[in-house]
C-alpha positions as CSV (number, residue, x, y, z in Angstrom):
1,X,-53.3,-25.8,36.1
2,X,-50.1,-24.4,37.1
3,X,-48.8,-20.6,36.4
4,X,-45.9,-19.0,34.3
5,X,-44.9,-16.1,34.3
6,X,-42.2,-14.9,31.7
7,X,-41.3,-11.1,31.9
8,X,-40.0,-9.1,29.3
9,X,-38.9,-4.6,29.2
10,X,-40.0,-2.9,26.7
11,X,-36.8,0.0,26.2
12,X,-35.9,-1.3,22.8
13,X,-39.5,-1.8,22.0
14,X,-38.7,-4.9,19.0
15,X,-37.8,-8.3,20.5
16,X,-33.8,-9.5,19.9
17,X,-33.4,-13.0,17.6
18,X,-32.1,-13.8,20.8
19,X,-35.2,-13.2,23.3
20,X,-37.2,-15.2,20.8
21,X,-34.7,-18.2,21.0
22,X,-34.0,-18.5,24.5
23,X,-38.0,-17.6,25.1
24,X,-40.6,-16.5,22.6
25,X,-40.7,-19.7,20.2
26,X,-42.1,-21.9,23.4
27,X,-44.7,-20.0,24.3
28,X,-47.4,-21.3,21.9
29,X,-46.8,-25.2,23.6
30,X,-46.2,-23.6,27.2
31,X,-49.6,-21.4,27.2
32,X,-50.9,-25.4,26.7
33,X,-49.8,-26.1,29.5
34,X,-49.8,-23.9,32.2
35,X,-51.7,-20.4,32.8
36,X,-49.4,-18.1,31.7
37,X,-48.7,-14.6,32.1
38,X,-46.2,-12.7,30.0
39,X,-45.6,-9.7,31.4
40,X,-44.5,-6.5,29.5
41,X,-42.3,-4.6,32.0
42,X,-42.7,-1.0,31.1
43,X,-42.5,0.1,34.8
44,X,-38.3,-1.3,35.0
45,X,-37.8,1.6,31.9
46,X,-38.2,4.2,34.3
47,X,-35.6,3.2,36.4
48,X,-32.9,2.3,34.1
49,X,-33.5,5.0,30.7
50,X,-36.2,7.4,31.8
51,X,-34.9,9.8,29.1
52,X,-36.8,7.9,26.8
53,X,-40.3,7.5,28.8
54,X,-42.5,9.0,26.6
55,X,-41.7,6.0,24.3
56,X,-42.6,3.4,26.3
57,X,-46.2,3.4,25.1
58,X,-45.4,2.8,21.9
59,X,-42.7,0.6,22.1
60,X,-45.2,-1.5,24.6
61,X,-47.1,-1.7,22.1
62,X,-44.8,-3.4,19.5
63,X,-43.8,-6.1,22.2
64,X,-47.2,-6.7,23.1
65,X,-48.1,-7.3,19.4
66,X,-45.1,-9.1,18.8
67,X,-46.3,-11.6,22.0
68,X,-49.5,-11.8,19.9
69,X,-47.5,-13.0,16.9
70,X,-45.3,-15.1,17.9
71,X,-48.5,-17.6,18.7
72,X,-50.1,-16.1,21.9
73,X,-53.5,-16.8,22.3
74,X,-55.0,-13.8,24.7
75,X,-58.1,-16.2,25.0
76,X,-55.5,-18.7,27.0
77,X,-53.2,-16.4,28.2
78,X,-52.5,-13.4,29.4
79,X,-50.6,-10.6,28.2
80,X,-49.4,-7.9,30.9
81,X,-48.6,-4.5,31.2
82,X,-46.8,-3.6,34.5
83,X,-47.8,0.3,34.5
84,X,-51.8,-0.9,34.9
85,X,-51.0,-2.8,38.0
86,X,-50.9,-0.6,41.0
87,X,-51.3,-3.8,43.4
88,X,-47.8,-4.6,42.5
89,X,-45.8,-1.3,44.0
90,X,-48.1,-2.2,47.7
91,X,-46.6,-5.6,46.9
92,X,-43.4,-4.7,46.9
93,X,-43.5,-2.8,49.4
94,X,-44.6,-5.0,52.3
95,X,-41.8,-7.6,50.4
96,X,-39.5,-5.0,51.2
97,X,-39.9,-5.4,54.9
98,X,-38.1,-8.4,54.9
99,X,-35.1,-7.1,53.0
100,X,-31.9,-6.2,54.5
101,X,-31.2,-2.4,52.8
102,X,-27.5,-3.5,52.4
103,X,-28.5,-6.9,50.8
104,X,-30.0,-4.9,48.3
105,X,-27.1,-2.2,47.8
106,X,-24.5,-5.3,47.3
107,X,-27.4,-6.8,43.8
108,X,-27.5,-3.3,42.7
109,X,-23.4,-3.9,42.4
110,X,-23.9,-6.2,39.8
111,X,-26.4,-4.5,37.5
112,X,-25.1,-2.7,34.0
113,X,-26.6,0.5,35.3
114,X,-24.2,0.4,39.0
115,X,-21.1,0.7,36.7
116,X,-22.2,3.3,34.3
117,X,-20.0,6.6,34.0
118,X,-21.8,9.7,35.1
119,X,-22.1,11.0,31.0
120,X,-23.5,8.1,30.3
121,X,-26.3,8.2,33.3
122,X,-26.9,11.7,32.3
123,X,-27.6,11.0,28.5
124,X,-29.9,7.9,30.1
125,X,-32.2,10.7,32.2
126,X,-30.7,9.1,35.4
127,X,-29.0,11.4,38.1
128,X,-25.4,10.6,39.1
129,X,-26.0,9.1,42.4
130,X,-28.6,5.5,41.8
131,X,-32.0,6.6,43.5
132,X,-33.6,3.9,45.5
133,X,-36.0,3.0,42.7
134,X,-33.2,2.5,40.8
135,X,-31.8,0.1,43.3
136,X,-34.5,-1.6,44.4
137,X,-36.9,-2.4,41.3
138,X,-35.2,-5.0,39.6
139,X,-34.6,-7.2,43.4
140,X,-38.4,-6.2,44.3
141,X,-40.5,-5.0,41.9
142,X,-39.5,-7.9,39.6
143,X,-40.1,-10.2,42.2
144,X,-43.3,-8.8,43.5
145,X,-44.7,-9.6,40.4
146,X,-44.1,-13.2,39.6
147,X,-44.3,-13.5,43.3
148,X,-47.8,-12.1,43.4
149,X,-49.3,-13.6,40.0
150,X,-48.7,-17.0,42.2
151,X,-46.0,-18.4,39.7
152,X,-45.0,-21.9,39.7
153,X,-42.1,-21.5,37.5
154,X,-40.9,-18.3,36.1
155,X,-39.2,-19.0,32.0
156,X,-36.9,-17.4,30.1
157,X,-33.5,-17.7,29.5
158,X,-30.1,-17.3,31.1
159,X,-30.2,-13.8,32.1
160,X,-33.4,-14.5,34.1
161,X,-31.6,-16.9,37.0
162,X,-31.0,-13.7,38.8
163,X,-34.1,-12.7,38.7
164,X,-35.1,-16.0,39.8
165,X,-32.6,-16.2,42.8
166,X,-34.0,-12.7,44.3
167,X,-38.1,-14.0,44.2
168,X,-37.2,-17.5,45.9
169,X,-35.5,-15.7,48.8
170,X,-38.2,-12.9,48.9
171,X,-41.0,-15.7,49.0
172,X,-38.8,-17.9,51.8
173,X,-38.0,-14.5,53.5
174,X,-41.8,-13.0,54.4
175,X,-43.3,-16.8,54.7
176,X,-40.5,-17.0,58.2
177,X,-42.0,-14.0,59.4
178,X,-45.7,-14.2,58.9
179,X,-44.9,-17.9,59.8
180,X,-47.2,-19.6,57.3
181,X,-47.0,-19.9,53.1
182,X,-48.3,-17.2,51.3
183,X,-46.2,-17.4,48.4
184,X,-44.5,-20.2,46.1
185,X,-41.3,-20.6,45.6
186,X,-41.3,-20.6,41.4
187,X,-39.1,-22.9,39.9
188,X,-36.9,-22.0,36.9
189,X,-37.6,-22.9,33.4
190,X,-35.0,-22.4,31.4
191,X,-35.9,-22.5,27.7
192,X,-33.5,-24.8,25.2
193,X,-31.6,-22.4,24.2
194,X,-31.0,-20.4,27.3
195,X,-28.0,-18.9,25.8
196,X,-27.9,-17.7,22.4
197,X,-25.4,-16.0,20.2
198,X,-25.5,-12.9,18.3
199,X,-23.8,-13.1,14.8
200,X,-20.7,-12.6,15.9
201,X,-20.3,-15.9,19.3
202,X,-20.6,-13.0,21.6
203,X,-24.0,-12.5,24.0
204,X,-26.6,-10.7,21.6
205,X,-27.4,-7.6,23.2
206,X,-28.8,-3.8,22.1
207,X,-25.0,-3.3,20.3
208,X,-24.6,-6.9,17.6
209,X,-28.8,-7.6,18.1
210,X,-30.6,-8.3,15.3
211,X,-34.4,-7.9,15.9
212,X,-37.1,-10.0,15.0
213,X,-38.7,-7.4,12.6
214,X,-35.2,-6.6,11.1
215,X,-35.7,-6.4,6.7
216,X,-34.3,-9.2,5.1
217,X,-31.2,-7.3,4.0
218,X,-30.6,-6.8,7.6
219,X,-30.8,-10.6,8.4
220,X,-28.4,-11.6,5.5
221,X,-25.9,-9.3,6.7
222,X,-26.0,-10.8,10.3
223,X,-26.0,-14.6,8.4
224,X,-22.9,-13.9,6.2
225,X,-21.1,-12.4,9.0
226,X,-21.5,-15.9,11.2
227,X,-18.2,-17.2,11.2
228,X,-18.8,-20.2,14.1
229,X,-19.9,-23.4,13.0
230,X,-21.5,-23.9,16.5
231,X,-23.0,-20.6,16.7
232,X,-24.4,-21.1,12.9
233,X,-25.8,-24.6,14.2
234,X,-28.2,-22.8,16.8
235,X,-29.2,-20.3,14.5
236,X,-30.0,-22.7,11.8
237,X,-32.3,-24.5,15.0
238,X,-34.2,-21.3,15.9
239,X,-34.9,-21.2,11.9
240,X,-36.8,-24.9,12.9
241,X,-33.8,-26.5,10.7
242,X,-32.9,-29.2,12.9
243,X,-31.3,-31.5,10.3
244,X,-28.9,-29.3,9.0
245,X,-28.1,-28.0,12.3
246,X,-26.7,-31.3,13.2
247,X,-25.6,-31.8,9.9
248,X,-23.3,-28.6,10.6
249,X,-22.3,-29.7,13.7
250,X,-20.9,-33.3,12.1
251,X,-18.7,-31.7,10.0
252,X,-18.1,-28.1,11.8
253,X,-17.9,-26.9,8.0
254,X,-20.7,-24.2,6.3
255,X,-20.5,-22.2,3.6
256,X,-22.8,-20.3,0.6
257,X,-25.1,-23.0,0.3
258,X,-25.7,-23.5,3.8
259,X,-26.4,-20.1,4.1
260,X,-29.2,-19.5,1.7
261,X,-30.8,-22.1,3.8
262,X,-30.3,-20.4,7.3
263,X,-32.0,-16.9,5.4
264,X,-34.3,-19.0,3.8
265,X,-35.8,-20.4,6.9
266,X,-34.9,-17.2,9.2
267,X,-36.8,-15.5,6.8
268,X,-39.6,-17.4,6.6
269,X,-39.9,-17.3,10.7
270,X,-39.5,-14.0,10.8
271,X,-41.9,-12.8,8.2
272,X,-45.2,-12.7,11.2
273,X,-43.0,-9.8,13.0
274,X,-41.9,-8.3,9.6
275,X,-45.1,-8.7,8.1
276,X,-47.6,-8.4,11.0
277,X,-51.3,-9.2,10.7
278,X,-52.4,-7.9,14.3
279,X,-54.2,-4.5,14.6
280,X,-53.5,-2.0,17.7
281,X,-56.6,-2.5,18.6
282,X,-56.3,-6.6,19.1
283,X,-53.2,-5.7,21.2
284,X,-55.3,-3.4,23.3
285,X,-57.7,-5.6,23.7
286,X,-55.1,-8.3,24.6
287,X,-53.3,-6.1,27.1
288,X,-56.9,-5.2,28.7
289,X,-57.8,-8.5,29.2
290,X,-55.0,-10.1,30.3
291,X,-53.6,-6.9,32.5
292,X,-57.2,-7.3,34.1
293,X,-56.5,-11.0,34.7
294,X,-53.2,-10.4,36.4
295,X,-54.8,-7.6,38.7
296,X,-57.8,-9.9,40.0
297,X,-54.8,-12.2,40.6
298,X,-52.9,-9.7,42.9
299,X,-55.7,-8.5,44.6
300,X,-56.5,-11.9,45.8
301,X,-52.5,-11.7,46.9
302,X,-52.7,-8.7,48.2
303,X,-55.6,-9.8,50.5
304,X,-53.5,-12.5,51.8
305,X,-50.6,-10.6,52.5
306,X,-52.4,-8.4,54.5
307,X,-54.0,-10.8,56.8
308,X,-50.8,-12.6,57.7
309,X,-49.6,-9.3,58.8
310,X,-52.5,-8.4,60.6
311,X,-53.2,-5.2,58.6
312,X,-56.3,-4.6,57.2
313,X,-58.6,-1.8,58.4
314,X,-62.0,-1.7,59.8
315,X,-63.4,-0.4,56.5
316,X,-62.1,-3.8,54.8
317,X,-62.7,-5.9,58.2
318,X,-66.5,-5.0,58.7
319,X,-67.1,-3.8,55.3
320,X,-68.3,-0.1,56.4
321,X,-69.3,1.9,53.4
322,X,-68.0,5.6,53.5
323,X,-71.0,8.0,52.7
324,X,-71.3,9.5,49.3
325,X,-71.7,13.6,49.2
């Protein structure tokens, strides 16, 4: 069976409409299909809003359980929490060898956090100069860990091309040197809707989202304030109302009527994250599990890295046991 990985941070703890669209709402046929990892990324918090680290746990937590919800099985898959895998930082470090340090500073460029005025680093816990976690984490420690789980394709949607960009030349980059294939090159699986809209035709993001746990009050007032007739068609499709989605994109013409449908079925889709029926304790379980899965997984990585650079010690070579006191 061949692997997924799908990765996800866990700032804003609740999942965006928009993250379930472009990714969420096909993991219960993918985990069919392929042995899938879906990783919660508290690790990339530290880098980009550290002033909020102490509610990471918490708001893993929620993302985790929200995983569970929206139809993961931790019996099929597994469900990942990047601060329990301490393979991954070794990983990414001897992935690192490869990488030109001014490749690197050029990607940092084009992240949200490169561009940031120095208040607004300061009120995010970062320092006014990027530190070279900062810089480095999303190109590496991203990679490391689809590269190391031994993906085959790596899902989401469009904001995860980058992402997928940065592993295929990290995996092409140490198989030249060690001179034989360690890692696979994941392809990209972009979900159906790899780009979806907030309310207002504009990329949902932390400012217009609307989150999958949002009251229903909340989701009417992002429903009436659709005024797109495309952007009302993919909403009604994440809502599983495919007939009137192309029913609305026929006439490019909506109004009240069509609109107590979309809340009807949004609502009705989003009542398992409103309404949850999983405990703290089945997400524990599921993040135990599957983050135990995931580290048996980079171990076995790990070992292979290390042979194709010739480093490994004679404690690990000829399996000499250090004496206990």
């Amino acid at each position: 069976m061949k692997t997924l990985v799908s990765a996800h941070n866990c700032i804003f703890g609740s999942r965006f409409l928009g993250v379930y669209a472009s990714t969420m709402r096909e993991w219960p046929s993918l985990q069919q299909k392929y042995q899938c990892y879906f990783v919660v990324d508290d690790v990339v918090g530290l880098v980009t809003q550290p002033v909020d680290t102490l509610t990471f746990a918490d708001k893993a937590m929620v993302a985790a359980g929200q995983f569970v919800a929206a139809g993961v099985d931790p019996r099929k898959a597994s469900i990942v929490l990047t601060s329990e895998l301490p393979e991954l930082f070794e990983i990414a470090f001897l992935l690192s060898r490869t990488v030109d340090v001014d490749e690197v500073a050029k990607r940092h460029l084009n992240t949200f956090a490169a561009h940031l005025p120095t208040a607004q680093r300061r009120k995010l816990g970062l320092a006014a100069n990027a530190s070279v976690a900062e810089v480095s984490y999303p190109y590496l420690g991203i990679s490391a860990y689809a590269l190391a789980l031994g993906a085959d394709f790596w899902q989401g949607g469009s904001e995860v091309a980058a992402n997928h960009q940065y592993m295929t030349e990290l995996a092409e980059l140490f198989n030249r040197e060690v001179k034989r294939s360690v890692f696979k090159s994941p392809k990209l699986l972009l979900s159906k809707l790899a780009q979806f809209p907030a309310a207002d035709g504009t990329p949902m993001t932390y400012a217009n989202r609307l989150s999958i746990d949002a009251s229903e009050d909340e989701v009417r007032r992002h429903v009436d304030a659709i005024r797109d007739a495309n952007v009302f068609a993919m909403w009604l499709e994440v809502a599983s109302l495919t007939a009137a989605a192309r029913a609305v994109r026929r006439s490019g013409v909506f109004g009240d009527k069509e609109r107590d449908v979309l809340m009807s079925g949004l609502v009705s889709v989003l009542t398992p994250f409103r309404e949850p029926r999983v405990t703290n304790r089945q997400v524990l379980r599921a993040l135990s599990r599957g983050t135990k899965a995931a580290r048996e997984q980079m171990q076995d990585t790990l070992r292979s890295m290390r042979a194709a650079l010739g480093f490994s010690s004679y404690l690990s070579r000829f399996g000499v046991k250090q004496s206990r006191r």
